[in-house]
N, C-alpha and C positions, 0 to 999 in steps of 0.2 A: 767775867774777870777782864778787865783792861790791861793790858800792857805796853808801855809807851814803847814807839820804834825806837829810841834809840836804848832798851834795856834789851833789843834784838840782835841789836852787832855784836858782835863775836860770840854769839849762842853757838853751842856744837846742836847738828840736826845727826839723830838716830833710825835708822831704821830698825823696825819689828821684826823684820825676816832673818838678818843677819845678830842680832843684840849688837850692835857697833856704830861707832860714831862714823861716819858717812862724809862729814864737809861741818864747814864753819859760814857761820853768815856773815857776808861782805857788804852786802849792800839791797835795796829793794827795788822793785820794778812797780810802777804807779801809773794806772790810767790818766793821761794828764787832763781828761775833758773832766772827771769826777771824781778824782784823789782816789779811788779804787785802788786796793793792791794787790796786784795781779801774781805777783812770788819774788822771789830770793833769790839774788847773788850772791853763790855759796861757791866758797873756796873748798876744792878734795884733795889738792894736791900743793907741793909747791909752786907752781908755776899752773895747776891746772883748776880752769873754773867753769861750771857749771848751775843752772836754773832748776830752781825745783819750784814748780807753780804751788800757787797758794791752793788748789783745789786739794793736791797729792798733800798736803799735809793732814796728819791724823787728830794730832793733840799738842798746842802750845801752852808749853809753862814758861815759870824762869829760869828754869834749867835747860832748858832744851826745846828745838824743834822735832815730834817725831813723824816719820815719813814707814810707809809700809816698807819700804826695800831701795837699793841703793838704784835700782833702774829706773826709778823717779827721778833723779837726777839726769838733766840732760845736755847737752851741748846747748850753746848762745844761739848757735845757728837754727839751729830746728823751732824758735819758738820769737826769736827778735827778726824782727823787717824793719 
């Protein structure tokens, strides 16, 4: 199944462990040597945003991104240089 990025923004991402919506997708992260997409800029909070890498994801629909657990998510810093 294809699904275009932009039917990706504003998808809610769920995790498994908790049944709960986790963050909202903001925007994506792309290898820029090979258009690769490396994961998500997911908004959790109101003012708070976190990366959830495209590996940590489980199953994309149009509904939803699911992720195993909200620890998936992670601060900018730990994963942008």
């Amino acid at each position: 199944m294809f699904i275009l990025a932009s039917q990706l923004l504003n998808l809610p991402i769920a995790s498994l462990d908790d049944q709960s919506k986790v963050g909202v997708v903001r925007g994506f992260f792309v290898e820029p040597e090979n258009g690769r997409l490396l994961g998500f800029d997911v908004q959790t909070g109101l003012l708070q945003r976190r990366v959830l890498a495209w590996t940590d994801v489980l199953e994309t629909t149009k509904e939803a991104l699911i992720t195993q657990s909200a620890e998936n998510l992670v601060p900018e810093e730990e994963v942008l240089r």
